[in-house]
C-alpha positions in Angstrom: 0.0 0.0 0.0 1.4 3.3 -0.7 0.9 5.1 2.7 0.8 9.1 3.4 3.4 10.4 5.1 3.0 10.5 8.6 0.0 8.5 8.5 -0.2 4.6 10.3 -1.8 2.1 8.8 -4.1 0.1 10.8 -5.4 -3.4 10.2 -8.1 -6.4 10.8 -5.8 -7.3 13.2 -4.9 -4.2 15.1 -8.0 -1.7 14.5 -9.7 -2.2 17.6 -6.9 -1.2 19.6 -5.5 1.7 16.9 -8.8 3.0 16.1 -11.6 1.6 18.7 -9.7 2.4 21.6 -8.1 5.4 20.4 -8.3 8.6 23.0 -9.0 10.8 20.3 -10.7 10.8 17.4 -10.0 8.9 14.2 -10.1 9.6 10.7 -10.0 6.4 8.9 -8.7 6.6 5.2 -10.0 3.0 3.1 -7.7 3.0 0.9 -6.2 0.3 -2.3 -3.1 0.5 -3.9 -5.8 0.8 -7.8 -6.9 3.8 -6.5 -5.7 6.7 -8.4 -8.1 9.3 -6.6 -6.8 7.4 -3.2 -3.3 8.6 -4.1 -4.5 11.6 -4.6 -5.5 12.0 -1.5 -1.8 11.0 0.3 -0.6 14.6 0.7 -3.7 15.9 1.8 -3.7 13.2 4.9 -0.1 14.1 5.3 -0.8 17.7 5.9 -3.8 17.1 7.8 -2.2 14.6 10.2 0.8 17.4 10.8 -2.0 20.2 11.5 -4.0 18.3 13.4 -1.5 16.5 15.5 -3.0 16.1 18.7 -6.1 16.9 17.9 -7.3 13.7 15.5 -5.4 10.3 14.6 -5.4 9.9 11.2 -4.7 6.3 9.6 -5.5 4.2 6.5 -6.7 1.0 5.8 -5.8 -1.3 2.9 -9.1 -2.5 1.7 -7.7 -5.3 0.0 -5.3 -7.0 2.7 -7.9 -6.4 5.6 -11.5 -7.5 4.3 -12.7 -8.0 7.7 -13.0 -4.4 8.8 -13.9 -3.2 5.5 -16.8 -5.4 5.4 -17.7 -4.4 8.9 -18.2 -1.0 7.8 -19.8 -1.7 4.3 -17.0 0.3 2.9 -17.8 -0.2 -1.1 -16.0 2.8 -2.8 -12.1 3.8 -2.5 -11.5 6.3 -0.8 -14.2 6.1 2.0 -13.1 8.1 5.2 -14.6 7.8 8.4 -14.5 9.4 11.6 -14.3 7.3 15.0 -14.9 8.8 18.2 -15.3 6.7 21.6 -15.2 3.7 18.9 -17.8 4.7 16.8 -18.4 5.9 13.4 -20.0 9.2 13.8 -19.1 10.1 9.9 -18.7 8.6 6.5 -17.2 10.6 3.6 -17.2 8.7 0.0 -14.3 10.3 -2.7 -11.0 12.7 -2.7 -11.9 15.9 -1.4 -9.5 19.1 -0.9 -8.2 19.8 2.3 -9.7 22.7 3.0 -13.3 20.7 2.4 -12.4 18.1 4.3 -11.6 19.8 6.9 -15.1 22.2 6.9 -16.8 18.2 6.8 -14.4 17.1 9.8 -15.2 20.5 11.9 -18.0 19.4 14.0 -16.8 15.9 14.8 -13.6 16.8 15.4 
């Protein structure tokens, strides 16, 4: 998977801990390696994880290695973001976005 800078990547096997028992929020990238808008979207969760460093955990899932939690979350479409607080999903975002809109749609759960 080619990963953001900056940003983990989580698992099936490690998500609850990373992402359901995370102290702050999480915005989860689903991502694939045949995804050109997903690469698209690397330095734009590279930025966003600097800015918001401390403030929200920001990882990505390989939807192809980790079935499990991307079936779990009826993730379909590349990229899906979501946004985990007390380990639940309290938002669901479909396609690359700017930064500056994802950040306006991340403002109130954030």
């Amino acid at each position: 998977m080619i990963r953001a800078a900056g940003v983990a990547e989580v698992t099936d096997a490690d998500f609850e801990t990373e992402v359901i028992g995370a102290e702050l929020p999480v915005l989860v990238e689903f991502t694939a390696d045949w995804c050109p808008p997903c690469r698209q979207m690397g330095p734009v969760l590279s930025a966003l994880a600097a800015e918001e460093d401390g403030r929200v955990k920001v990882v990505q899932l390989d939807v192809d290695t980790n079935p499990d939690t991307t079936n779990a979350y009826k993730v379909l479409s590349m990229p899906t973001f979501m946004v985990f607080r007390g380990g639940e999903p309290v938002r669901s975002m479909v396609g690359a976005r700017p930064k500056r809109r994802l950040l306006e749609e991340l403002s109130d759960v954030l």
